[in-house]
C-alpha positions as CSV (number, residue, x, y, z in Angstrom):
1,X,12.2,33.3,-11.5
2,X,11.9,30.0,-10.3
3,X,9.0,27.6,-10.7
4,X,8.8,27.3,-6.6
5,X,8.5,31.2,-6.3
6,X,6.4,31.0,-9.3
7,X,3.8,29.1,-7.8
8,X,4.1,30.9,-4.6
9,X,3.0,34.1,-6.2
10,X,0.3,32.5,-8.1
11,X,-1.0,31.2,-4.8
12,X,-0.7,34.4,-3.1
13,X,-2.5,36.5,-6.2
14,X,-5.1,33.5,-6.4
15,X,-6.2,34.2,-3.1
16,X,-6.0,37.2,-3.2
17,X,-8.2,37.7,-6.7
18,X,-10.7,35.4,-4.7
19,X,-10.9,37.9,-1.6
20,X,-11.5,40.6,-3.9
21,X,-14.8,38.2,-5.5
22,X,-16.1,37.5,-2.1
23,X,-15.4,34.2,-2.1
24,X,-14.5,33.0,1.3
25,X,-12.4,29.9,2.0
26,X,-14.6,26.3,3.2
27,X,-16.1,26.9,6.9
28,X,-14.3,24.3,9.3
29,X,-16.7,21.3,9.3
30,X,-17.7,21.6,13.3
31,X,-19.5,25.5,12.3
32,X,-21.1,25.1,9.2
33,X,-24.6,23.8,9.9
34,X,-24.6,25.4,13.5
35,X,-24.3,22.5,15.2
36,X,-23.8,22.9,18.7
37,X,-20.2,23.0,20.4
38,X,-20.5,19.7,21.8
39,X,-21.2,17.9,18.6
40,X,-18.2,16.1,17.3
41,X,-17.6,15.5,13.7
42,X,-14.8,13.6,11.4
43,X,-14.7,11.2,8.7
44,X,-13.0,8.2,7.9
45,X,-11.8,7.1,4.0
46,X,-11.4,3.9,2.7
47,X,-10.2,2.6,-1.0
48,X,-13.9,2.9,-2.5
49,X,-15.6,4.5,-0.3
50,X,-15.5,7.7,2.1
51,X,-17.6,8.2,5.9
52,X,-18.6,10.8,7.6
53,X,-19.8,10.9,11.4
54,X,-21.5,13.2,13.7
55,X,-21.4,12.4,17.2
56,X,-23.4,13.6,20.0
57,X,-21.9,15.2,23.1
58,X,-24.6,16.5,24.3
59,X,-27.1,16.2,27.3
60,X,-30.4,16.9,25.1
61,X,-31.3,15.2,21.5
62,X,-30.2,17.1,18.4
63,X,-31.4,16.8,14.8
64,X,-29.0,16.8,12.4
65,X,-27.4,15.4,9.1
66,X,-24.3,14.5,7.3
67,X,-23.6,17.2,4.8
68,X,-21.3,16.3,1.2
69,X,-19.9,18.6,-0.8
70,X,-21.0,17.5,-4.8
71,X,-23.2,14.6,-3.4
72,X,-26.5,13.6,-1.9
73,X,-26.7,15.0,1.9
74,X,-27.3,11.9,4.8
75,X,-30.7,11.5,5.9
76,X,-32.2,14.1,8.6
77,X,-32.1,12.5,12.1
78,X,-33.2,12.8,16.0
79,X,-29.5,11.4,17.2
80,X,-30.0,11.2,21.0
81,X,-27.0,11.5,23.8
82,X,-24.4,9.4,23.1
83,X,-25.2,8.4,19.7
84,X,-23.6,8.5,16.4
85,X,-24.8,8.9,12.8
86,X,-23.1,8.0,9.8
87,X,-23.0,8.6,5.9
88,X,-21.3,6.5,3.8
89,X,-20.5,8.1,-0.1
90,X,-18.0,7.1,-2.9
91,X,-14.5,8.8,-2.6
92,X,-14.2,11.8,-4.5
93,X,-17.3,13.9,-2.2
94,X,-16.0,16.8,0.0
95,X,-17.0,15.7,3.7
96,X,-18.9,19.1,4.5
97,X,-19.1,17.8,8.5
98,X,-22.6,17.9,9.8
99,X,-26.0,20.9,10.4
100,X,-28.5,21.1,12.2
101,X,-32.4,20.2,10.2
């Protein structure tokens, strides 16, 4: 067997041993805190440094935060139409997107 078919069925039995566990794979960043649909989220990485950002689409004020996966969560805010928040970490934290607080 070669090693590329090799991996591939070590992939496929991985996920499939983490199905079985109820483990379910990372929930896309725009969903996981409920945000509304006309939040938008990404994040931006630099050499030292990695930053997430939730904007607001929306016609009425949402609270909400940054989330980081291994890391300290941004600050809870009121971000108002229009506006953007930001959270800046060192590389190596999972951007989580943004949820509602």
């Amino acid at each position: 067997m070669s090693i590329r078919r090799s991996l591939a069925v070590l992939t496929i039995a991985g996920a499939a041993g983490a199905a079985s566990f109820g483990l379910a794979a990372p929930a896309q960043a725009s969903t996981l805190g409920k945000i509304p649909g006309c939040v938008s989220v990404w994040q931006t990485t630099g050499k030292i440094t990695k930053t997430g950002y939730a904007y607001n689409g929306c016609k009425y004020r949402v609270r909400m935060k940054i989330v980081w996966g291994w890391g300290g969560d941004g600050p809870c805010t009121t971000v108002s139409p229009g506006g953007t928040i930001y959270s800046k970490v060192a590389r190596g934290k999972r951007f989580d997107g943004a949820k509602t607080c």
